[in-house]
Phi, psi and omega in degrees: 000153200263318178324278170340291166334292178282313151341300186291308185305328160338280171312307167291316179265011154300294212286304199273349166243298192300290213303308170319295194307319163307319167296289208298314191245010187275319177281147209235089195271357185284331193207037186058133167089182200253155159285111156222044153243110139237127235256163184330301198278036184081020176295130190262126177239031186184140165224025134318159179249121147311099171286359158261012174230026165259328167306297174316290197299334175288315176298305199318289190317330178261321138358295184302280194306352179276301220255011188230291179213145194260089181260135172263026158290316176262335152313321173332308198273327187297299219289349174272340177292337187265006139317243208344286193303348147294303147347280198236355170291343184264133142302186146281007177259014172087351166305123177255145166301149154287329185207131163246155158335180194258329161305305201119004171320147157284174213192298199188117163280126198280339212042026137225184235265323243258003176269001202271311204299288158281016163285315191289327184287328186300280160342321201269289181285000149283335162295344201273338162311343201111334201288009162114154165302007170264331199278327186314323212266342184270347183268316169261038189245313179279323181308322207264352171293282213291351155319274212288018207262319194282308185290006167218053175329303184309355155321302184256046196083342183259077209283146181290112157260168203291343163293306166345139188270146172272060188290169138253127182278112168335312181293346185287351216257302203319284188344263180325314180295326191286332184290331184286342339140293178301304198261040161298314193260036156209034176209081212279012169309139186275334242248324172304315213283320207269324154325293178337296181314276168334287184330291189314316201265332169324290173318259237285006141316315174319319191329146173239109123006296198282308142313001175034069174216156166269108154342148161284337191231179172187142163120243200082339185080208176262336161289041181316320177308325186278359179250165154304287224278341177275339190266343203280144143211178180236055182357314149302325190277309203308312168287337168267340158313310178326263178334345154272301180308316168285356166265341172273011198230320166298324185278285216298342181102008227252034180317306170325316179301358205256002148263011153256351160287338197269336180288303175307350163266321169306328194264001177260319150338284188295323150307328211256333211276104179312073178306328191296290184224050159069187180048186218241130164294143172291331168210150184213136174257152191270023164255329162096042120317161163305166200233109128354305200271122177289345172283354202322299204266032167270183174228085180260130201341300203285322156315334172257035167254323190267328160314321210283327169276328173317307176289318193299322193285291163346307185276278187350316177278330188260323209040054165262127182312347207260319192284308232279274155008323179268307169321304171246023160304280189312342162301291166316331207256336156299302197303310207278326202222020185205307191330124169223104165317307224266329184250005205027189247020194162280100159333151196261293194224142158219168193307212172273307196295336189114340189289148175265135203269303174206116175321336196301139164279303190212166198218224202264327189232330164294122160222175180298110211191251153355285187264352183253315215296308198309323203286316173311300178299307193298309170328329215236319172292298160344311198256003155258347192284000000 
């Protein structure tokens, strides 16, 4: 059966590659929280901390120990990133850095949510270790800071100015849904449930029709179409939004959205999908204008980490051949071009074409995340299905 199958491989290159690359070289047991700009064999070549993939990594770790096996190895690693990231990620005004020192010195403020964003996710599933009702009361305590830190940028410095289009971002919505989604089940608050609500009908604002895609921006006023921003879409994001929308559509009762999510995840496939030389483009504008992003046509890990559960959920639910069809497309074409047998984990960027572009496992922005989050779930939705 293929089902099994593509389960055990999951699993198997989560247990025997990603997670592993991670332990041996990422935690920094001398000064505390993870490395993650590491060169193929783990070398650490920046030995700065990215506080949002400190986040990331601390939810991975505790993820593992909740839901695969309770290794005190691996609580060992949530809990020392989350000493750090307590320690020195925040200012004083409760605001997190984007990149601290390798000590933990502050290094650079982005002034936007997002280093906040997985702090809220960390915090949520490390509580769920055992590690006490403080962490549980601080995950919902920072999820309703960065709610209004997102519905008020100027909150964090970033004031609207009067030249500015008046866009809304797909991530403001995507963001808040995935942190209500960590703490729903321990926060009986109603205001999560109707927060929910909202998040869905924000996304399918995005909806483009005639391609059955989510757009990156929406509003603009009526020329929006005249900016990159009115045009953009993004194919990866588009797809892991679907899949967050159907799990949000499931927890909140919303069934009726679910057959324009599944379309919005097929028609963000099909659209999104290189017929020339395979795999999911990194940006696309949909009139086929010029792109501001000089990366537009690479091929980077993380759209086929989120495609690849993206498909997987989509069949578990539907049992239809085309996600099966899809499913193993999308397989092929990860495995075949990220995949590192030799040195494990996933390679990052290759061209348009499959050349690999940079050896590196992980930077400023790859952290243990993306591909072992993709590999857990689809491992686990498998094996349930």
């Amino acid at each position: 059966m293929i089902l099994p199958g593509l389960a055990a491989k999951y699993q198997a290159n989560l247990l025997d590659s990603v997670i592993p690359f991670w332990v041996r070289h990422s935690v920094d047991w001398e000064q505390g929280g993870y490395f993650t700009c590491l060169d193929r064999e783990g070398n650490v070549y920046d030995p700065r901390k990215y506080v949002w993939l400190q986040g990331r990594q601390i939810w991975m770790f505790s993820r593992m120990y909740n839901q695969v096996e309770q290794r005190p190895e691996w609580l060992k690693i949530a809990e020392h990133g989350m000493r750090f990231l307590l320690q020195h990620a925040r200012d004083a005004q409760g605001r997190y850095y984007f990149r601290l020192a390798r000590d933990g010195s502050p290094s650079f403020f982005q002034r936007k949510p997002y280093s906040a964003v997985f702090a809220v996710m960390a915090l949520a599933e490390y509580a769920r270790t055992g590690a006490g009702p403080e962490y549980r009361d601080a995950a919902v305590s920072l999820f309703w800071q960065v709610v209004e830190w997102i519905r008020n940028p100027a909150l964090l410095g970033r004031e609207a100015l009067p030249g500015q289009p008046s866009f809304r971002s797909l991530a403001d919505s995507i963001v808040i849904a995935k942190m209500a989604l960590e703490i729903a089940d321990f926060d009986t608050d109603t205001r999560i449930s109707a927060l929910m609500g909202t998040c869905l009908d924000e996304a399918l604002l995005h909806h483009e029709p005639t391609r059955d895609i989510l757009l990156e921006f929406r509003g603009g006023g009526p020329n929006a179409r005249l900016f990159p921003e009115g045009r953009l879409f993004n194919p990866g994001h588009s797809v892991e939004a679907a899949w967050l929308l159907w799990l949000l559509a499931e927890k909140t009762g919303r069934t009726g959205d679910l057959p324009i999510i599944e379309r919005v995840l097929e028609g963000s496939l099909t659209f999104g999908w290189d017929s020339e030389y395979g795999g999911l483009c990194y940006f696309m504008d949909i009139e086929n204008r010029p792109l501001l992003q000089l990366e537009a046509s690479m091929k980077l890990w993380w759209p086929h980490a989120e495609a690849l559960y993206a498909a997987v959920l989509a069949y578990a639910r539907k049992k239809d051949q085309r996600w099966l069809t899809w499913l193993e497309r999308i397989d092929e074409y990860s495995f075949r071009n990220f995949d590192d047998p030799d040195f494990g984990e996933w390679f990052g960027y290759r061209d348009r074409q499959g050349n690999l572009t940079h050896s590196l496992k992980g930077n400023h922005y790859k952290g243990c995340f993306h591909a072992p989050r993709a590999l857990l779930l689809s491992w686990k939705t498998l094996e349930a299905a």
